[in-house]
N, C-alpha and C positions, 0 to 999 in steps of 0.2 A: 598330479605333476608337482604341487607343491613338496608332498608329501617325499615324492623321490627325489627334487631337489635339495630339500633339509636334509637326506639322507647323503647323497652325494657332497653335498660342500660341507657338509659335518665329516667327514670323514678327511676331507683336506684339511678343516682347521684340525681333528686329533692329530694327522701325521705332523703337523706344526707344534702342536701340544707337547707329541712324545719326543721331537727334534730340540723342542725347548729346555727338556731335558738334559739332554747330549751335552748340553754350554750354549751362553752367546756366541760365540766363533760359529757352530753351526747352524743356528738357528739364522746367522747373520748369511749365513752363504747360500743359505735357502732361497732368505728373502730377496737374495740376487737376482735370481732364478724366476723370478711370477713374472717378470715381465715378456721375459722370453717365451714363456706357457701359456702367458695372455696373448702373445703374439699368433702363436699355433692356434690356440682356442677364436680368436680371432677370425682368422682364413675358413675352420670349418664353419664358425656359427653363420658367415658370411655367404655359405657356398647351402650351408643348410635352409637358410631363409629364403634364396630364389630358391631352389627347386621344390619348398614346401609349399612355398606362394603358386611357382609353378602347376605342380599336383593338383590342389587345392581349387586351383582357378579352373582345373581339366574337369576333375570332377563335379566341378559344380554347373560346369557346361556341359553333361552328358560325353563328355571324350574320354571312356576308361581306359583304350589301347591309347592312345598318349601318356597319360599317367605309367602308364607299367612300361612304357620304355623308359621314361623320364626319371623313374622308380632307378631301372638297371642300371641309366647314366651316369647318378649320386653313388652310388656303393661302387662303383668303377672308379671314377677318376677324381671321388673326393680321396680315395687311399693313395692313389698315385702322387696324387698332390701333396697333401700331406708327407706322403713317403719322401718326397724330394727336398721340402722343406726342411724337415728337421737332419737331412741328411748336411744342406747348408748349414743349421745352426749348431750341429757338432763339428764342422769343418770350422768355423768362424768364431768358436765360443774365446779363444783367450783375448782378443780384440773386444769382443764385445763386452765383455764382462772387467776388462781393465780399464775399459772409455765409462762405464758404468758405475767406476770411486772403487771395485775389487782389488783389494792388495795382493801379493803373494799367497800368504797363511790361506786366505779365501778362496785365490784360486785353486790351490790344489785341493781344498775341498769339494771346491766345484766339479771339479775333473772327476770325481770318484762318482758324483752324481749324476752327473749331465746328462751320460749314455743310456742310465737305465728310464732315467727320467723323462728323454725324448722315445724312447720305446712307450711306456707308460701314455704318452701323449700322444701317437699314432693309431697305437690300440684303444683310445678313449675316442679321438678321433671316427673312427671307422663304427667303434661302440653307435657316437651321436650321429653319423649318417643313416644310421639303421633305426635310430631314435627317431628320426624326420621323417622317414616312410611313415611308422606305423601314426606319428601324427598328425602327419598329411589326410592317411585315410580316416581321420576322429577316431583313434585307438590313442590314450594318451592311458590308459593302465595299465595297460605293460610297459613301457618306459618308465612308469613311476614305480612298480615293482623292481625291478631289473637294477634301478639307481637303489634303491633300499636292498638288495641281494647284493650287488657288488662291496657297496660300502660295509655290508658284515663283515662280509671276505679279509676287507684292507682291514679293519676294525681288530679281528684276530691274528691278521698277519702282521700288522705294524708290531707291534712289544717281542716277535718272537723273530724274525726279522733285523727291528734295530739293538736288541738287548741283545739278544739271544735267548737258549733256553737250556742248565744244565750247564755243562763243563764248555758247549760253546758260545763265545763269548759275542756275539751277532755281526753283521754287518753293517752296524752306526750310520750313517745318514744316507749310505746307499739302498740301507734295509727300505726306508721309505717306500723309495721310486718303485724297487720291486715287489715289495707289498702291492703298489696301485695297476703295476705291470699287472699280476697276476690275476690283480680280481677282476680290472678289463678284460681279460683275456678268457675267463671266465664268462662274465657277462656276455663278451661277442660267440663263443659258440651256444650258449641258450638262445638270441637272439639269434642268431643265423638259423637253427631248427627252425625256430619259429616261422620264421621269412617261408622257409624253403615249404609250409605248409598251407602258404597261401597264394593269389592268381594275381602279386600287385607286380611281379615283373615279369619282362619281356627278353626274348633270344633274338627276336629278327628286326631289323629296322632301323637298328638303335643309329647306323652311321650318316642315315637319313634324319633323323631325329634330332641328332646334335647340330646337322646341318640346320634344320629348321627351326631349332630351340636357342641359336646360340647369341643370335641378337638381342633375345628378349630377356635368357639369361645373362647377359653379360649386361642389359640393362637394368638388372633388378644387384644380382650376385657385385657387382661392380661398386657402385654405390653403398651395397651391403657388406660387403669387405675393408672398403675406406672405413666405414662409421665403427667396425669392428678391431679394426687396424689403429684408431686412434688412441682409445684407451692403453694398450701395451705401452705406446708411444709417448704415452701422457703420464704412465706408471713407470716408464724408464728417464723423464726427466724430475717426476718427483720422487724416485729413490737418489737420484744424485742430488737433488735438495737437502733429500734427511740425510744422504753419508754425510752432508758438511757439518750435523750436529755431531755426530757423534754413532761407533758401533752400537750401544742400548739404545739408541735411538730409531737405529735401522732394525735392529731386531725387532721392538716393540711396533713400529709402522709396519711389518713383515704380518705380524699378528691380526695388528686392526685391521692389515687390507683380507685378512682369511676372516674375520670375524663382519667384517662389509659383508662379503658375499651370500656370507650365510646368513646376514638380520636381512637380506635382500631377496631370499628366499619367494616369498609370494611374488615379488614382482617377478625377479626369475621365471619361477611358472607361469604367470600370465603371458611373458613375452614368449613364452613355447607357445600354448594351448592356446590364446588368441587369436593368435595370426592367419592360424587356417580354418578355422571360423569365420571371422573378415574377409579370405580369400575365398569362401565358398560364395558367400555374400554380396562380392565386388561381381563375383562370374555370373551370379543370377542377377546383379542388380537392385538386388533391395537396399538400399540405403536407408531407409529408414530404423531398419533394424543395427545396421550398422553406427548408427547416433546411439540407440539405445545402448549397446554396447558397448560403449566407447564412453558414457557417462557413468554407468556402472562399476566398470572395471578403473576409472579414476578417481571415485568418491570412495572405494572399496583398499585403495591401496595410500591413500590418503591416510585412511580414516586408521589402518592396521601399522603401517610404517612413525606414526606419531604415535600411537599407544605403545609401539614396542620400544622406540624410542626411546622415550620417556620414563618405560619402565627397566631398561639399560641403563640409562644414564644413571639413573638412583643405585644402582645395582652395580656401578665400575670399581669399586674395590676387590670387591667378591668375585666379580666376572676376570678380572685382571690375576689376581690371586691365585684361581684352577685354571690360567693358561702359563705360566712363568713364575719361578720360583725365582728367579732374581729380582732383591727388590727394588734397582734401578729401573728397571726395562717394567718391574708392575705398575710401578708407579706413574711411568710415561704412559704407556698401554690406560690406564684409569683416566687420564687427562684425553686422551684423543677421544676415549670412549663418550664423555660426557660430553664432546662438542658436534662430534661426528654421526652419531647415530640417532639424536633425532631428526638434523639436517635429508639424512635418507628418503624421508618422504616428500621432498622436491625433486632429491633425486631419484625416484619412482616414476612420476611424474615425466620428465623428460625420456626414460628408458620405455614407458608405454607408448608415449607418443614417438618415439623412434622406429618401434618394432613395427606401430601400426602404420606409419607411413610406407614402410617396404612392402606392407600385407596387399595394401591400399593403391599402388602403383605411383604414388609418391618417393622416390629412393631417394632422389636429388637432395629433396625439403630436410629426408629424415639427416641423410651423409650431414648438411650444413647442423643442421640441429645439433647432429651428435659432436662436429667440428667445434662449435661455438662453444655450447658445453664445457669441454674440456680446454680449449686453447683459449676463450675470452674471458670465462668465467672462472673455470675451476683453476687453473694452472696458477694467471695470474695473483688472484688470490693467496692462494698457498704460498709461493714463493715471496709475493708482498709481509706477508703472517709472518716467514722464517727468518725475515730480513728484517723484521723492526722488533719483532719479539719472540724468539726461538721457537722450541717447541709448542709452547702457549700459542706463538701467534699465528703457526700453521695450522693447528688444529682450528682458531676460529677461521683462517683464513677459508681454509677447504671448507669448512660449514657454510657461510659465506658466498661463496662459488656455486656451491650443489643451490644455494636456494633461488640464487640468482638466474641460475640455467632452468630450475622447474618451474618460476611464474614466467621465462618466456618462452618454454615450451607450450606452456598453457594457452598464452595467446596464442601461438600461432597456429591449436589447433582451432581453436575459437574461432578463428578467421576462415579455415579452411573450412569445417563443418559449418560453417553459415551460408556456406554458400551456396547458391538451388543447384551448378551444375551436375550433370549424372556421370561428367567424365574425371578422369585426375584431370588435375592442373598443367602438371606437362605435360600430361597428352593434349591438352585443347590448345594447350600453346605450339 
């Protein structure tokens, strides 16, 4: 998983890379745009984590005809959802994106991208409900293949796409979207073969199934959707923070947030392949295993998030340098990089203990977790940073923030895992 996650969010920072290219103007009108993407990516990853917990919890209770309907329900009416969704945020984009600090110039940049972008982001969608099945059952190597096959795809399609190739001249920041269109698109028919070759879904039952599943999904998915919701939320007031510096400003924060994801990588995969692991674990009850786990996978992303850190921050001229060729915007980009990326490994820390509370039957603990986070710590912070010392003082601010939110993530699983009960917490309450 790690492996296909590097794959995948590297192929978003290159379309950032080769966008970077094109000018600030579009790079800037990109980084409009992540918030909006995190919003979608949000809802699925949201609707992905109850039904892997779901699954997860089925089969580890001997219930496989549950699982295979629960299987059919995700790949049903996560597309519909999503479908509707983004069908909203193309009906609403020049609002959104005008309350968001986008001027003119930006908006019609937006507009050329928007459409292929929220297609892009349905078919990824649909791609990672089909990601959660095979996770659910402990298949996490084909998912990790599949993100390293698609990301080729974008990889060769981006330069001939947004350049073009030959006497045609490409189509510039729309090439992007349809590059990622395509390789999704791609990826979702290898992955549907694949599905269609095995006994994890079901035809009959299913209206009975949602009937019976829907409380307990909407008690896990619910919870898991807020904590996924907030980040967009939290990325849409701190873009309107950096438009007040300035357009290189925006562009270069556009960057760090695509280069976040990807120093974030291992954590990423942990909060896939974890969780239903945990949730086989919660179904049979071994808890003790679940401690072992749980210390492992936090001393492990500690210990890899500070070293990479560490050797980023030594490394932000250079690192800055191959993403932006303007030297305003590398120079900012070099400054967030050395405050920002070794901060990550608190912010690990909080994203493992989030995932595993949803895994764990804790959603409430994680939503507050993931709320505090962002709206007491990080937000605060930053804005504090921007407001007493520009860019310098946002970038220490958000460092700041992230670190703040990982030691009290830590307590409060400390708290939790001390405790002898064999139930959640909200359940006993």
């Amino acid at each position: 998983m790690a492996i296909g996650v590097l794959a995948l969010l590297g192929f978003q920072l290159v379309d950032s890379a080769f966008i970077a290219r094109l000018g600030t103007s579009q790079l800037a009108a990109q980084s409009f745009t992540f918030p909006l993407s995190f919003l979608i990516i949000g809802v699925q990853v949201g609707m992905g984590i109850a039904i892997a917990a779901l699954i997860s919890r089925s089969l580890g209770a001997g219930e496989a005809a549950r699982a295979r309907r629960l299987g059919s329900l995700v790949l049903l009416l996560g597309a519909v959802v999503i479908g509707l969704l983004s069908l909203a945020l193309w009906a609403l984009q020049a609002p959104i994106f005008a309350s968001l600090g986008a001027d003119a110039s930006a908006l019609e940049l937006i507009r050329g991208y928007w459409a292929p972008q929220l297609l892009a982001a349905w078919l990824g969608a649909a791609l990672y409900f089909g990601y959660s099945l095979f996770r659910a059952h402990g298949n996490t190597r084909l998912p990790g293949t599949m993100m390293v096959v698609t990301s080729l795809v974008n990889l060769v399609l981006d330069p001939l796409l947004i350049f073009g190739v030959g006497s045609w001249e490409g189509l510039g920041l729309p090439g992007a979207a349809w590059a990622t269109a395509i390789a999704f698109g791609v990826g979702l028919g290898v992955l549907g073969w694949r599905i269609g070759e095995t006994d994890w879904l079901a035809r009959e039952g299913l209206l009975e199934e949602l009937r019976a599943s829907a409380r307990p999904f909407a008690g896990i998915a619910g919870p898991a959707m807020v904590s996924q919701l907030m980040p967009p939320l939290a990325a849409m007031l701190a873009i309107a923070v950096v438009a007040s510096l300035g357009e290189a400003q925006v562009a270069a924060w556009g960057l760090a947030s695509r280069l976040e994801t990807l120093s974030l990588m291992v954590v990423l995969a942990m909060t896939m392949s974890l969780p239903p692991w945990l949730g086989r674990c919660y179904g049979a009850g071994d808890w003790a295993q679940i401690h072992r786990l749980m210390r492992l996978a936090l001393r492990g992303i500690v210990a890899w998030q500070l070293l990479l850190g560490l050797v980023m921050a030594a490394a932000a001229p250079w690192v800055a340098l191959a993403l932006s060729g303007n030297p305003e915007v590398r120079d900012d980009l070099a400054l967030l990089i050395r405050f920002l990326l070794p901060s990550y490994a608190a912010l690990g820390v909080c994203m493992i203990v989030v995932s595993a509370g949803n895994a764990l039957g804790w959603p409430l603990r994680a939503m507050l977790m993931s709320g505090a986070r962002l709206f007491i710590f990080y937000l605060p912070c930053l804005a504090l940073g921007a407001w007493l010392g520009g860019l310098l003082g946002l970038a220490v601010g958000a460092a700041i923030g992230n670190l703040m939110a990982g030691l009290a993530a830590w307590g409060v699983l400390r708290r939790i895992l001390a405790s002898p009960r064999r139930r959640p917490l909200e359940e006993a309450a």
